[in-house]
N, C-alpha and C positions, 0 to 999 in steps of 0.2 A: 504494500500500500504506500502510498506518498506520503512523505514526510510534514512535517508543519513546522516553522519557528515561530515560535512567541516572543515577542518580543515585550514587557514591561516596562511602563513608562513610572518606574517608581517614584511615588509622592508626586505626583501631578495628573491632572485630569484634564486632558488635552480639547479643544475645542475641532471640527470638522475642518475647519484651514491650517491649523498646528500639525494634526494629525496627518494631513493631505503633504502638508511640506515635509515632514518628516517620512514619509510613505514613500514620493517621489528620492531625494536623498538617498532613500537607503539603497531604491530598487533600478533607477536611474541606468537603463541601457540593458535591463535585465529585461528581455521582452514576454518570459515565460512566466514572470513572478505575478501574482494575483494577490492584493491587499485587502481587508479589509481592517475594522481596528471600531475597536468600543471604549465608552466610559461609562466608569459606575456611576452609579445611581448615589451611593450613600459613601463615599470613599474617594481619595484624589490618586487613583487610579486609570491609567488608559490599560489596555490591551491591545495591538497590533499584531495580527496574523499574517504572515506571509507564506503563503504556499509558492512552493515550488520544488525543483528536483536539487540531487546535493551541493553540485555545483552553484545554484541560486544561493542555497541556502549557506556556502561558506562564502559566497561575496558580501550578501547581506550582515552575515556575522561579523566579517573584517570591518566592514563599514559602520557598523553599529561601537564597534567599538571605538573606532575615531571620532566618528558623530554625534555619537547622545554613550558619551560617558556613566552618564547617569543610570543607565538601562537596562536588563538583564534580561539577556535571549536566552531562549531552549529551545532544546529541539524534542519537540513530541513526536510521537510513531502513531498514527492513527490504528485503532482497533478493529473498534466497531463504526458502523455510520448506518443510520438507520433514518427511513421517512417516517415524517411524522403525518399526524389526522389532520393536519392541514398544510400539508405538504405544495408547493404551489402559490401557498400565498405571500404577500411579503411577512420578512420577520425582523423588525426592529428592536426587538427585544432580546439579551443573551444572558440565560443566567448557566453560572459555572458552579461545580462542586469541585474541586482539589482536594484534597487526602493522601495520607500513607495510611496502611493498615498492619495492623499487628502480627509479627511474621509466622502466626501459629492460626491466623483466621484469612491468610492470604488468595488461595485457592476458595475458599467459599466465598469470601467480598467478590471473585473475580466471575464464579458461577452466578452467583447474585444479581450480578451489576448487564451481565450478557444475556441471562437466560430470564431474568422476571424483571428488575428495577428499569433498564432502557427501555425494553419493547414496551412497558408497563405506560411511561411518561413519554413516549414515544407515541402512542395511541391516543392521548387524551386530546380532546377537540381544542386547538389554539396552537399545538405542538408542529411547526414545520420540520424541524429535523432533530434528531438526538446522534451523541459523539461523543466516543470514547477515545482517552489516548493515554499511551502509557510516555513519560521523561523518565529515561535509564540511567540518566549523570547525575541528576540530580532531585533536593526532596521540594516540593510534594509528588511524588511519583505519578499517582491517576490524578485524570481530571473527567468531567462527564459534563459535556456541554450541551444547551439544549438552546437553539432556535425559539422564538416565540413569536407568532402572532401579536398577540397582546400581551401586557403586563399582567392582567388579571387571571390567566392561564394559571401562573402561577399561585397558588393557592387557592383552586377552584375547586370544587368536591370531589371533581374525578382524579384533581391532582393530589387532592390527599388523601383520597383510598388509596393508591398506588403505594404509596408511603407508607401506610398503616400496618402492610404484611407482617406477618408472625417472622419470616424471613426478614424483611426488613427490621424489623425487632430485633432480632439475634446478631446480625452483620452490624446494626450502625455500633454499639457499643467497642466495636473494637476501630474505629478509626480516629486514626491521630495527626493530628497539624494539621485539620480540616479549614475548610476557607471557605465560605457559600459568597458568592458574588452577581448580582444583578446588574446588567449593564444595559448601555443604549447604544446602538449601532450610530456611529457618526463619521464612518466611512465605507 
């Protein structure tokens, strides 16, 4: 599967032409690279994604570290990707879970998260797309990213049956350095 770098705009929350300048800069002659880039909601946080193959993603890396000092890239492995019940429409909304999990409940968070928790939040009506990815350098290891229609998806009834499982009971207690993150798409 293709690769991802994340790039973090730590301690700032970049506006839609911040974002855009910075985007440009990094990607600048890389014809294959595909940007998008969010900010949270409640946190001075951006996220910028850039997709592309390895070679994008070690130009972009070199660059990022000349350029925004400040910023810390990784490179996630995408896992799973899955359509969501509203697959098609736009999704301005991106909320993330980041986690490590406890290395004796690692194989069940990872059955969990594939086989009932994505397809789960994945299906609910507002959900465009659900995404998993594992960073192997470094921690928070998972992240599970979910597309959204609307902001109210987000804790909608059908979004929190999913959550409510006897499974999901048993799996969240073991996850540590957790990060739930709500964003807006502003590029």
């Amino acid at each position: 599967m293709q690769e991802t770098l994340l790039l973090v705009s730590l301690g700032e929350r970049l506006d839609e032409a911040r974002a855009k300048e910075l985007a440009d800069r990094l990607t600048h002659g890389l014809s294959t690279a595909r940007v998008t880039a969010f900010a949270a909601l409640e946190a001075d946080e951006t996220y910028v994604y850039v997709l592309g193959g390895g070679d994008v993603l070690s130009a972009v890396r070199d660059r990022l570290a000349a350029q925004a000092p400040g910023a810390r890239g990784r490179v996630l492995h995408l896992t799973l990707d899955l359509a969501g019940a509203s697959a098609g429409q736009d999704a301005p909304w991106h909320y993330i879970v980041e986690t490590d999990v406890a290395p004796e409940a690692e194989a069940d968070l990872n059955a969990w998260y594939d086989q009932e928790h994505l397809p789960g939040l994945a299906s609910v009506p507002g959900t465009v797309r659900a995404q998993r990815y594992e960073c192997r350098d470094e921690s928070p290891r998972y992240l599970a990213c979910y597309d959204l229609h609307t902001q109210e998806t987000f804790g909608s009834p059908p979004w929190l049956a999913v959550r409510a499982t006897d499974w999901s009971s048993r799996v969240r207690p073991s996850f540590r350095n957790t990060r739930r993150t709500m964003f807006r798409k502003i590029l």
